[in-house]
MMTF fields as JSON, N, C-alpha, C and O atoms, coordinates in Angstrom:
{
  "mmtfVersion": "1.0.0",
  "mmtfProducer": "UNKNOWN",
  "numBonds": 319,
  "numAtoms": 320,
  "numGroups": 80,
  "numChains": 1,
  "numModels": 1,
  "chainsPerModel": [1],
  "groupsPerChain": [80],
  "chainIdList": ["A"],
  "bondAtomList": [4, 2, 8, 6, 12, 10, 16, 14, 20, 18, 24, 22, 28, 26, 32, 30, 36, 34, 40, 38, 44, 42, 48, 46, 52, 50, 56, 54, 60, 58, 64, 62, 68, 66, 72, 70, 76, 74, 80, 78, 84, 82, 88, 86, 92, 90, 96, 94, 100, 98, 104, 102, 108, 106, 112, 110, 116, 114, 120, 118, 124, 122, 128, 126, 132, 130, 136, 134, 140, 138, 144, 142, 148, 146, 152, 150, 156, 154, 160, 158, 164, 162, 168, 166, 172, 170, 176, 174, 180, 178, 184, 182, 188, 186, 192, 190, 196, 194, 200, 198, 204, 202, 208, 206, 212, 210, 216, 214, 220, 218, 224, 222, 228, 226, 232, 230, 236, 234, 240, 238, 244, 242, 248, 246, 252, 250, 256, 254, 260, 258, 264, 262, 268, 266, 272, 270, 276, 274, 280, 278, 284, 282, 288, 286, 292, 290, 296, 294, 300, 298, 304, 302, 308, 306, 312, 310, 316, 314],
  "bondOrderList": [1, 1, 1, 1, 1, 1, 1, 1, 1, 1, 1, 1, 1, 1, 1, 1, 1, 1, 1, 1, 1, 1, 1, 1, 1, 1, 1, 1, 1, 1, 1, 1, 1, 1, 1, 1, 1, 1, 1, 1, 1, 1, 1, 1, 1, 1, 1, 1, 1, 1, 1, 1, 1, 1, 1, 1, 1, 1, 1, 1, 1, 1, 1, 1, 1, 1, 1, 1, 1, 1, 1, 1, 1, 1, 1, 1, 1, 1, 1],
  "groupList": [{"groupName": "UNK", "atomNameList": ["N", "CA", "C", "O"], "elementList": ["N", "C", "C", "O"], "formalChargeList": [0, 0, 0, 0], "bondAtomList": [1, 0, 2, 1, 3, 2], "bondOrderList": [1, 1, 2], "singleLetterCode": "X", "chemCompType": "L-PEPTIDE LINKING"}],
  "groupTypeList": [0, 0, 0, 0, 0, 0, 0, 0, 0, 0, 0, 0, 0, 0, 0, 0, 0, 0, 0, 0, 0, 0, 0, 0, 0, 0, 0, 0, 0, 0, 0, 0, 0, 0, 0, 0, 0, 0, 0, 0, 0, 0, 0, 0, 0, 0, 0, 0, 0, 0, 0, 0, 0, 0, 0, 0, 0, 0, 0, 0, 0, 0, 0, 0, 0, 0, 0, 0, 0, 0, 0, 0, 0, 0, 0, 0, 0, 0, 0, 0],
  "groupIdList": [1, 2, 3, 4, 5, 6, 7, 8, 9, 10, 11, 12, 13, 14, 15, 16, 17, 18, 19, 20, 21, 22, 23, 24, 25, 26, 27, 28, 29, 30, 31, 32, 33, 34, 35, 36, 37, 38, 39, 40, 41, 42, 43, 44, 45, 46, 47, 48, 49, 50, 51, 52, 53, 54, 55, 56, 57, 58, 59, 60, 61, 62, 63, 64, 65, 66, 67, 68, 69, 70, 71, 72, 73, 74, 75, 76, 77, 78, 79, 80],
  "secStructList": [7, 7, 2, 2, 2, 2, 2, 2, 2, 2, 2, 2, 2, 0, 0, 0, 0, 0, 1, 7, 4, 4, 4, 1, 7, 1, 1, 1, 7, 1, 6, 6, 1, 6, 6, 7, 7, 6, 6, 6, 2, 2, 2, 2, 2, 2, 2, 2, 2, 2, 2, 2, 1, 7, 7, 7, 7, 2, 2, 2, 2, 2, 6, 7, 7, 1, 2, 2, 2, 2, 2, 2, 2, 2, 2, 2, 2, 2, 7, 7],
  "xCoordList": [8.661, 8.32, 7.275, 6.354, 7.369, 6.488, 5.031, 4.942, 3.883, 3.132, 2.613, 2.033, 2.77, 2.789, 3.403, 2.768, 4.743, 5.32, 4.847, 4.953, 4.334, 3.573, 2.617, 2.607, 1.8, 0.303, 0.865, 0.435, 1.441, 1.828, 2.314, 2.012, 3.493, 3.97, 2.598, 2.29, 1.733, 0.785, -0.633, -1.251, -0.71, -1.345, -0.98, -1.879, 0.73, 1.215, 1.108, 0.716, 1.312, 1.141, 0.141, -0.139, -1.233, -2.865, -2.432, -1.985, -2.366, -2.453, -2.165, -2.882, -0.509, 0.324, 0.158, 0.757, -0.949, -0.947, -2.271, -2.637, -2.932, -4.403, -5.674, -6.758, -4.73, -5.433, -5.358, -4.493, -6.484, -6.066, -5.126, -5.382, -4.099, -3.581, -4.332, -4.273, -4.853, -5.803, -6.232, -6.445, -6.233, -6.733, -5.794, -6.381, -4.596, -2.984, -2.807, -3.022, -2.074, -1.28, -0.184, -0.04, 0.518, 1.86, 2.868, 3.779, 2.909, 3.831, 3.575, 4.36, 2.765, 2.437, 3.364, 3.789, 3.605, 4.678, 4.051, 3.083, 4.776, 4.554, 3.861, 2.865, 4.556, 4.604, 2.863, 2.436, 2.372, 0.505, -0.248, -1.471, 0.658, -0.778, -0.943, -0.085, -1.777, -1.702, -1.561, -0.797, -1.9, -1.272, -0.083, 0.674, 0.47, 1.994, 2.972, 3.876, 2.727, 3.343, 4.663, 4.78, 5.774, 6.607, 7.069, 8.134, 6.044, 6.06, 5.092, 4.909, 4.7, 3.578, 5.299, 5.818, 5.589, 6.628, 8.013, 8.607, 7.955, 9.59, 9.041, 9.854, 7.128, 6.929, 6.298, 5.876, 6.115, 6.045, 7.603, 7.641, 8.893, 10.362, 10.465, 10.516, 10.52, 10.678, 9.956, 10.518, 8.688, 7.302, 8.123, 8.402, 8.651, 9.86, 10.23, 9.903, 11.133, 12.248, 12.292, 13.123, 11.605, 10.866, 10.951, 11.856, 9.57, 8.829, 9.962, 9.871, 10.812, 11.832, 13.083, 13.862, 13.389, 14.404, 15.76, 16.825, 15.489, 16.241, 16.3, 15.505, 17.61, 17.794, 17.736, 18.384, 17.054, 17.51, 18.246, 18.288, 19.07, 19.845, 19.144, 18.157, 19.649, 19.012, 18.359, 17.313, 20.279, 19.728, 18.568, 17.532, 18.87, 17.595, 16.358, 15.979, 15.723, 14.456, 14.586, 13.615, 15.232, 15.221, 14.934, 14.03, 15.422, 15.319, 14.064, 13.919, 13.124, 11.877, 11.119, 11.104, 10.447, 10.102, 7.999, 6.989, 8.186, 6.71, 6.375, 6.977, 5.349, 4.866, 5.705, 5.969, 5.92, 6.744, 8.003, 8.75, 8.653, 9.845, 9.718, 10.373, 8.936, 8.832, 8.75, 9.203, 8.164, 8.135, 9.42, 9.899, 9.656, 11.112, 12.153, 12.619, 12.396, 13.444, 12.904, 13.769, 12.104, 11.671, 12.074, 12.842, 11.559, 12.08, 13.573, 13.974, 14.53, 16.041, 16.807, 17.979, 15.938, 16.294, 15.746, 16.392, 14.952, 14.578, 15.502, 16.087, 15.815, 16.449, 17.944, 18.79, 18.339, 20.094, 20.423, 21.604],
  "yCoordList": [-5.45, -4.05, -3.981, -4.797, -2.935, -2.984, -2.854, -2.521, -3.028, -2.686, -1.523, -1.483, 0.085, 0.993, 1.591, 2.323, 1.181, 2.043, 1.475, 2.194, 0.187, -0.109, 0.922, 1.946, 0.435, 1.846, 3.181, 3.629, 3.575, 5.076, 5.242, 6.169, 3.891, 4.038, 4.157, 5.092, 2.903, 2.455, 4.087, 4.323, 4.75, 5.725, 6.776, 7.39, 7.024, 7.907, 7.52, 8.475, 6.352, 5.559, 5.739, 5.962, 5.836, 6.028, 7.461, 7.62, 8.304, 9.643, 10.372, 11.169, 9.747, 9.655, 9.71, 10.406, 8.674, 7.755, 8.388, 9.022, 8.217, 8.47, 7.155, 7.157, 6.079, 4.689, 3.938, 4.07, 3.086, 2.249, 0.955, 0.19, 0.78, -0.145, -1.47, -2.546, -1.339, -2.833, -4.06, -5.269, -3.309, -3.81, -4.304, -5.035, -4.351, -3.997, -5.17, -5.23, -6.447, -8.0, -6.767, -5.795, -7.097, -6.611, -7.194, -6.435, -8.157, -8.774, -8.185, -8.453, -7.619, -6.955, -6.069, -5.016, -6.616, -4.849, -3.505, -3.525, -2.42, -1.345, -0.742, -0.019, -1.175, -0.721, -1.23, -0.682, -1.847, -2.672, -1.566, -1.57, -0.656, 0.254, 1.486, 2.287, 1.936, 3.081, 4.187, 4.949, 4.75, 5.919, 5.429, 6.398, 4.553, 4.72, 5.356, 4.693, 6.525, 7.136, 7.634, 8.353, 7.642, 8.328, 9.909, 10.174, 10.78, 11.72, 11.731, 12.527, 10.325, 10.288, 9.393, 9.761, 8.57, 8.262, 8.785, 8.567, 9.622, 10.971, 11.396, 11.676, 11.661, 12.475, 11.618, 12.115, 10.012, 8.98, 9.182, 9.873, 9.018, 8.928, 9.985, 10.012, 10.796, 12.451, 12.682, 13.441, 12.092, 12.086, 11.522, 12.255, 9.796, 8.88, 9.69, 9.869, 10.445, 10.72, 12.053, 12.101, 12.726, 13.659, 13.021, 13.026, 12.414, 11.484, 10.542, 10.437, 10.105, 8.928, 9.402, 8.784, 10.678, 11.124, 10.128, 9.94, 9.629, 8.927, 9.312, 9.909, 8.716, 8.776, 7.692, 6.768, 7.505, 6.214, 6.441, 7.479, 5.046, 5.942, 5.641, 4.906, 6.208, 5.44, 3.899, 3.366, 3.615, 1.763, 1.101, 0.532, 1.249, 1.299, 1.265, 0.231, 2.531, 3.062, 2.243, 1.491, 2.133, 1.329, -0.31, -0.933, -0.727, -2.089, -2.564, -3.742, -1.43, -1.694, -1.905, -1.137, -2.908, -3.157, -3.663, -3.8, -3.756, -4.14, -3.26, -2.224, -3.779, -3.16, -3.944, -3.629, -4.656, -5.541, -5.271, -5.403, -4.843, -4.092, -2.881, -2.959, -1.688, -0.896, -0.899, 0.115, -2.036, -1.981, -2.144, -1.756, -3.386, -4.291, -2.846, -2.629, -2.096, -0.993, -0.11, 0.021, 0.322, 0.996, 0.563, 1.211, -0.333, -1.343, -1.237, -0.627, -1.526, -1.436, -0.246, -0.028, 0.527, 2.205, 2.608, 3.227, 2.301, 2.637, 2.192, 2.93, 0.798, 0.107, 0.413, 0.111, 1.018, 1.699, 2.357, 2.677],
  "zCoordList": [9.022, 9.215, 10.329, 10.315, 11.423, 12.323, 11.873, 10.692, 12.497, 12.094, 11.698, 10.613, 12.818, 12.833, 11.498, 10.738, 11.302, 10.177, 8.724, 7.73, 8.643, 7.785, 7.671, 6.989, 8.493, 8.386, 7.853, 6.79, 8.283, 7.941, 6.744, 5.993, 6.385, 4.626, 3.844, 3.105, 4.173, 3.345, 3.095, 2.056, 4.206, 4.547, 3.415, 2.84, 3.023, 2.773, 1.492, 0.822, 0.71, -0.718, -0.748, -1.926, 0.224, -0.804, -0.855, -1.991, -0.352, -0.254, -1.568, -2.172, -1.976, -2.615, -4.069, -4.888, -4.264, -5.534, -5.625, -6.615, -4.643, -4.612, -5.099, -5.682, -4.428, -4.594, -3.249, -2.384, -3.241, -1.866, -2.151, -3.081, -1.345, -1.747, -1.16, -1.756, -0.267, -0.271, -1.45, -1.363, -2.304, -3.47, -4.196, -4.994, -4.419, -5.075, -3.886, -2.675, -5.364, -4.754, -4.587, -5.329, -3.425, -3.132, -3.926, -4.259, -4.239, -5.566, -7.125, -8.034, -7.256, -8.715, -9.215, -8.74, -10.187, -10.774, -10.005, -9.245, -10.356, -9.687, -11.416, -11.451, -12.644, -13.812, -14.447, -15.463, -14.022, -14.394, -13.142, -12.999, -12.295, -11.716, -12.294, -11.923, -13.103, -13.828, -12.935, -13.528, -11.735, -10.793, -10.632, -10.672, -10.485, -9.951, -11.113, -11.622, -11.42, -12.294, -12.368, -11.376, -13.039, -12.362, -11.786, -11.23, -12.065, -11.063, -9.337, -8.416, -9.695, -8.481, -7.515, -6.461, -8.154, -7.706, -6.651, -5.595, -7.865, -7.226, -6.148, -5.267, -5.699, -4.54, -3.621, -2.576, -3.902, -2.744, -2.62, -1.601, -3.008, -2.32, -2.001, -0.771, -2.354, -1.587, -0.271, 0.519, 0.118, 0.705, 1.879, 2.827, 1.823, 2.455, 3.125, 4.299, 2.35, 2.719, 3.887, 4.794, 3.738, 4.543, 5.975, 6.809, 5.969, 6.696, 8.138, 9.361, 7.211, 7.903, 8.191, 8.917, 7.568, 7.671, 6.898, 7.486, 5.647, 4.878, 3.346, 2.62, 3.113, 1.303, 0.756, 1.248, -0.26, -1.416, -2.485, -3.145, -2.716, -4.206, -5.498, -5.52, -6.588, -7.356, -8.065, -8.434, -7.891, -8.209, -6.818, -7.163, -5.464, -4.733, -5.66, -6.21, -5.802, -6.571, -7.765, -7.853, -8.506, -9.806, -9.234, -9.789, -8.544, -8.024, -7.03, -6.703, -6.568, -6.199, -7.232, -8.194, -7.154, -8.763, -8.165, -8.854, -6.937, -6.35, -5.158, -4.877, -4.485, -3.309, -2.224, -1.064, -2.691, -1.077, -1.361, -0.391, -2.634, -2.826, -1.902, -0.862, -2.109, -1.822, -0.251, 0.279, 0.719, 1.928, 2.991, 4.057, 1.379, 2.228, 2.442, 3.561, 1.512, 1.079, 2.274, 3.14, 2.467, 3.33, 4.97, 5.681, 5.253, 6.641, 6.477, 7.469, 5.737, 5.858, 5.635, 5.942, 5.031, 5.478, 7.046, 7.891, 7.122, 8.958, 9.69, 10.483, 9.537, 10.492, 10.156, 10.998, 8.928, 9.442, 10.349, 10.484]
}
């Protein structure tokens, strides 16, 4: 993932969540961060989706299961 669009996901996930992810192993469940809620969720992918001009489907979203999930998915929706 470029660097740039990193920054900006990561920008949009504190915003989002309302946490810094600095702090957050990128390998950690998404399910052990208490903001990553699932309505904080629906409006980080909605937020995406806006943003990038992309859709995810569900099994996608179900199958991000970390933060480096969440980046990797992100980078291969850009790059379609």
């Amino acid at each position: 993932m470029l660097e740039k669009t990193k920054a900006k996901a990561t920008k949009t996930i504190e915003e989002v969540m309302g946490i810094s992810i600095a702090k957050i192993d990128p390998k950690a469940p998404l399910n052990t961060i208490s903001e990553w809620d699932s309505f904080n969720n629906l409006m980080l992918i909605s937020k995406f989706q806006e943003e990038y001009n992309i859709e995810f489907t569900a099994l996608e979203i179900e199958n991000a299961k970390t933060l480096a999930d969440v980046f990797a998915l992100l980078d291969k929706k850009i790059k379609q």
